[in-house]
C-alpha positions in Angstrom: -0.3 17.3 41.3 2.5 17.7 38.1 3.4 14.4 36.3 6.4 13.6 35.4 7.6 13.0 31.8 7.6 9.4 32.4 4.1 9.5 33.7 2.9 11.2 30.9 4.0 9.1 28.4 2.8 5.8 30.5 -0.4 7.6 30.3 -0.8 8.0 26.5 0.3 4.8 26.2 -2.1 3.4 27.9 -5.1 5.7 26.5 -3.6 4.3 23.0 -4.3 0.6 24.0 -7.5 1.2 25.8 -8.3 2.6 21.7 -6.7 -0.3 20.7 -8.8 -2.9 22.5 -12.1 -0.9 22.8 -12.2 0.3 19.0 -9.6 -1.3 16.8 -9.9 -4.7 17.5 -13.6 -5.2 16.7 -12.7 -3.9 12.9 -12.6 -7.5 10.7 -10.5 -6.6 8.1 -11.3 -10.0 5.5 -15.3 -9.2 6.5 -15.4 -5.8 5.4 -13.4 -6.0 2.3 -15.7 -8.9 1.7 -18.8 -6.6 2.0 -17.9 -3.9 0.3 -16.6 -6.5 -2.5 -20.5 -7.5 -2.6 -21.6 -3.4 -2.6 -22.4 -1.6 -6.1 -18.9 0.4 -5.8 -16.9 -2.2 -6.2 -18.6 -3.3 -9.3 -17.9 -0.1 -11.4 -14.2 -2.2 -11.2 -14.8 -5.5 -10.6 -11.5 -6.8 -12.1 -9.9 -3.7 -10.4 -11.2 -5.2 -7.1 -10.2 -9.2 -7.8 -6.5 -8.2 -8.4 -6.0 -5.8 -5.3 -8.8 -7.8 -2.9 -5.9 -9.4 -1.0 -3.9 -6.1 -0.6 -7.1 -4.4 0.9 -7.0 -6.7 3.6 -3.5 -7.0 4.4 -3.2 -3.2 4.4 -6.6 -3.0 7.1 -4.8 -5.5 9.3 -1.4 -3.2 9.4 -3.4 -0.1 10.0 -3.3 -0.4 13.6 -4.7 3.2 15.1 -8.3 3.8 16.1 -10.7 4.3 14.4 -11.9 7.8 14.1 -8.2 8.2 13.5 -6.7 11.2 10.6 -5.3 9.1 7.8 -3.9 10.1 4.7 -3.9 7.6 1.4 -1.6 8.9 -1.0 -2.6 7.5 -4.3 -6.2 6.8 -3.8 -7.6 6.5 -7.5 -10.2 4.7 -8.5 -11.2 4.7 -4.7 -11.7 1.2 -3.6 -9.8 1.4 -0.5 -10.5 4.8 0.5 -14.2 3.8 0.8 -13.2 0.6 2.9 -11.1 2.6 5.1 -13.8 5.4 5.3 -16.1 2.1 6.3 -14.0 1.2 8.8 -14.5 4.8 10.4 -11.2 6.6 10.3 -11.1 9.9 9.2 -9.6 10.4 5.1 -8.1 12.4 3.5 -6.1 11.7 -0.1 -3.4 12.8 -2.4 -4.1 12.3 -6.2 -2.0 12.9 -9.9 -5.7 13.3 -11.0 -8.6 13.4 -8.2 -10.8 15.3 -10.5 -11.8 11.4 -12.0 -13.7 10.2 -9.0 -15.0 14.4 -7.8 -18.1 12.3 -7.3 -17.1 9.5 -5.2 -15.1 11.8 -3.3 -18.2 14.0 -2.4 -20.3 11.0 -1.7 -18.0 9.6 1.1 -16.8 12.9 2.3 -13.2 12.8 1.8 -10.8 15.8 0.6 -8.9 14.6 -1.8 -6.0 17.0 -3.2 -3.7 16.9 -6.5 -0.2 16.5 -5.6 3.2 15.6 -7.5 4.8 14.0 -4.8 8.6 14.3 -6.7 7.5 18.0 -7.7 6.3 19.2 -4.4 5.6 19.1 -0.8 2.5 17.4 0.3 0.2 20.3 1.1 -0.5 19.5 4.7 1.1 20.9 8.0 3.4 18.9 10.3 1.8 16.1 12.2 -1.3 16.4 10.5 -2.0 12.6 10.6 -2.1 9.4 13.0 -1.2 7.3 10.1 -0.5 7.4 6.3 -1.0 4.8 3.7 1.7 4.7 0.5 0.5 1.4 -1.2 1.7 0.5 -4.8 3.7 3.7 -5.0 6.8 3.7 -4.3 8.0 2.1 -7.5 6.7 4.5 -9.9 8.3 7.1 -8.8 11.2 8.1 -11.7 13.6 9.8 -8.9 15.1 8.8 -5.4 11.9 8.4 -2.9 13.7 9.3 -0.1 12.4 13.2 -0.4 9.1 11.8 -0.3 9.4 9.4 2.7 10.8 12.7 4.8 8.0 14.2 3.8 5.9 11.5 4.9 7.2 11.4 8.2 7.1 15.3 8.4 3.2 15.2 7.9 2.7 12.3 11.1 2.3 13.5 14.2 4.3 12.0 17.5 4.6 8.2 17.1 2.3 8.0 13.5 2.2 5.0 11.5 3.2 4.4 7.9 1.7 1.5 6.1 3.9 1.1 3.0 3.6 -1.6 0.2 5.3 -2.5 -2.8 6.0 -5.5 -5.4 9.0 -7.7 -4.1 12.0 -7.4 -6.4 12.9 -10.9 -5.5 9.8 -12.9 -5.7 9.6 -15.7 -7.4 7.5 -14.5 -10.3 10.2 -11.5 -10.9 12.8 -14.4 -10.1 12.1 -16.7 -13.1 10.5 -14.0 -15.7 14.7 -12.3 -15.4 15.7 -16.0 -15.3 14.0 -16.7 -18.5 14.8 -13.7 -20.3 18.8 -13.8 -19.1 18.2 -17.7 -20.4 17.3 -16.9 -24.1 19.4 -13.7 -24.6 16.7 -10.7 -23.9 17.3 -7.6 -23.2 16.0 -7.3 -19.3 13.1 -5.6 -20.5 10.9 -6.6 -23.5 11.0 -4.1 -26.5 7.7 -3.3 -26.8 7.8 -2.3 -22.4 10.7 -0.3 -23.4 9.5 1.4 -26.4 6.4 2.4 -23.7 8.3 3.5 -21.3 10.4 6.1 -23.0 7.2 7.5 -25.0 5.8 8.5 -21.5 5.5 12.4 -21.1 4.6 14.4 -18.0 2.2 12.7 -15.4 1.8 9.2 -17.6 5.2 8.7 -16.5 3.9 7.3 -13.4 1.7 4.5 -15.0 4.5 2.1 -15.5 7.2 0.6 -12.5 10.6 2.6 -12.4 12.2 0.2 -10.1 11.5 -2.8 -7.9 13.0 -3.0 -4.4 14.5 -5.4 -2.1 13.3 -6.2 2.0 16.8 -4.6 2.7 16.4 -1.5 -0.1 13.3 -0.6 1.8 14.0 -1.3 5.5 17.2 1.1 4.8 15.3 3.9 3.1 12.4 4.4 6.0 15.1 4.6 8.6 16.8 7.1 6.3 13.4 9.3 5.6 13.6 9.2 9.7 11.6 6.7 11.0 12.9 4.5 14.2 10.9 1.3 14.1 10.6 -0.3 10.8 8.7 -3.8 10.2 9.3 -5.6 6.5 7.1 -8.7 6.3 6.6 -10.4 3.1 3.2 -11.0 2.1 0.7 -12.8 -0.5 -0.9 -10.2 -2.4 -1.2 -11.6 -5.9 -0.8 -15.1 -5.5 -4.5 -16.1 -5.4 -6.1 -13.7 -8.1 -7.5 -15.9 -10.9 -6.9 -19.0 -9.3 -10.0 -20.4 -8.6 -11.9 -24.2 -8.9 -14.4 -22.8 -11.7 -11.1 -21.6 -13.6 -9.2 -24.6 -13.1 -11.6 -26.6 -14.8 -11.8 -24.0 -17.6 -8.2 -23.2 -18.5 -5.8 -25.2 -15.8 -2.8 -25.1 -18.3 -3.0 -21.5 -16.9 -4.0 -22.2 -13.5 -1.9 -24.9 -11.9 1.1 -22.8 -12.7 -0.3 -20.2 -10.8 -1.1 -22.0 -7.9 2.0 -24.1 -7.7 3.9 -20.6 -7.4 1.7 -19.8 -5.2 2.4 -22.9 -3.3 6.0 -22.4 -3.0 5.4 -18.8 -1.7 3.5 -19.7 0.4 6.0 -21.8 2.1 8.5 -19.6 1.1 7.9 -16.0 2.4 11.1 -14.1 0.7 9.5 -15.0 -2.5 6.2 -13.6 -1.8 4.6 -11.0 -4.3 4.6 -8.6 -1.8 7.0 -5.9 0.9 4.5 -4.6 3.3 6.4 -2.1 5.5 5.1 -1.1 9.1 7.0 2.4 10.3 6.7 4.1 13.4 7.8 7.8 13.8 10.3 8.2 16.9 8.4 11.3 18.2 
């Protein structure tokens, strides 16, 4: 007997949630960035792993295909999260400035990682060569418009993929008071010594510093742009807790309760959360 269209795509929708309930939803996100916190790799950078622990989870939660899924990480140095997401049993592979610094790592867990400028050139993959792709602290080095390299984020997802996107929140409180305090004493927006960096950079280094800072709105515009239909902005705590813990509070708190009480108000606060995370759906 033919199917119709419609019955067709009732029935990959409904083999997608049978994967959904029978495979995704065992995967505990906190737990297994926990472990692999605990695990020998994550101590080559512990202070690495402190200060992006919260993102790691936040970005397993949003990363809602099967596992055993093809899932690209663009920007995967020095590894952390590829080897959590390789743990949580999808398929990787990566995109790199400079994947020749952890050859090792990726030959341990299996992973093909290839060196691509993404403002330079294509990534070099074929169309719909991926359930889901991860661009995570990104997006705001780039020097130029990213809207080439959204398209060609959406050109490399197949029917329906998934982008996972995050990036620092132009309007969070922290960003909020720093221009606050600067446009208060008379200061340049930008400190000299940050600007004296900034222009020395040449070639790939460019891309170690933050270009520019975008808004919920800046980025919920730019996905549909690139092409995608559905597009998700949630505001999320990804930096509020790092450093702010009872052992430290007793050591230094003039440093601490600061921290926490912006933390506070974020908390109750979303729009002035450290954090856009951006969930994007492909139309077809």
């Amino acid at each position: 007997m033919v199917r119709s269209k419609y019955q067709v795509i009732l029935a990959w929708y409904l083999s997608l949630a049978t994967c959904y309930l029978g495979v995704k939803m065992h995967i505990d996100a906190k737990s297994l960035v926990d472990t692999y916190g605990r695990s020998p790799a994550a101590g080559d950078k512990p202070a690495y792993f402190r200060l992006h622990r919260d993102r790691y989870v936040v970005l397993l939660q949003a990363l809602d295909v099967p596992s055993g899924s093809r899932v690209l990480e663009i920007g995967c140095n020095p590894g952390q999260f590829t080897e959590i997401l390789v743990q949580a049993g999808y398929r990787v592979w990566g995109i790199d400035l400079r994947p020749q610094d952890r050859a090792a790592l990726w030959a341990r867990l299996g992973v093909e990682v290839r060196r691509a400028n993404l403002e330079e050139e294509p990534l070099p993959f074929e169309d719909a060569a991926f359930e889901a792709v991860l661009f995570s602290e990104v997006l705001e080095h780039l020097t130029h418009s990213p809207l080439p390299v959204l398209e060609e984020i959406c050109r490399v997802l197949g029917p329906h993929g998934l982008l996972v996107l995050s990036t620092p929140n132009a309007r969070s409180l922290r960003q909020r008071l720093l221009l606050g305090l600067r446009l208060l004493f008379w200061q340049s927006l930008e400190s000299p010594a940050e600007f004296r960096h900034r222009i020395g950079l040449r070639g790939d280094a460019r891309y170690t510093v933050h270009h520019h800072l975008y808004t919920a709105g800046e980025l919920r515009w730019l996905v549909r742009q690139a092409g995608f239909a559905s597009v998700h902005v949630r505001h999320v705590l990804a930096r509020e807790g790092v450093g702010v813990t009872a052992k430290r509070l007793l050591r230094k708190p003039w440093r601490v309760l600061p921290k926490a009480l912006l933390g506070g108000i974020a908390a109750l606060i979303p729009p002035v959360r450290s954090t856009l995370l951006v969930k994007a759906r492909k139309d077809h």
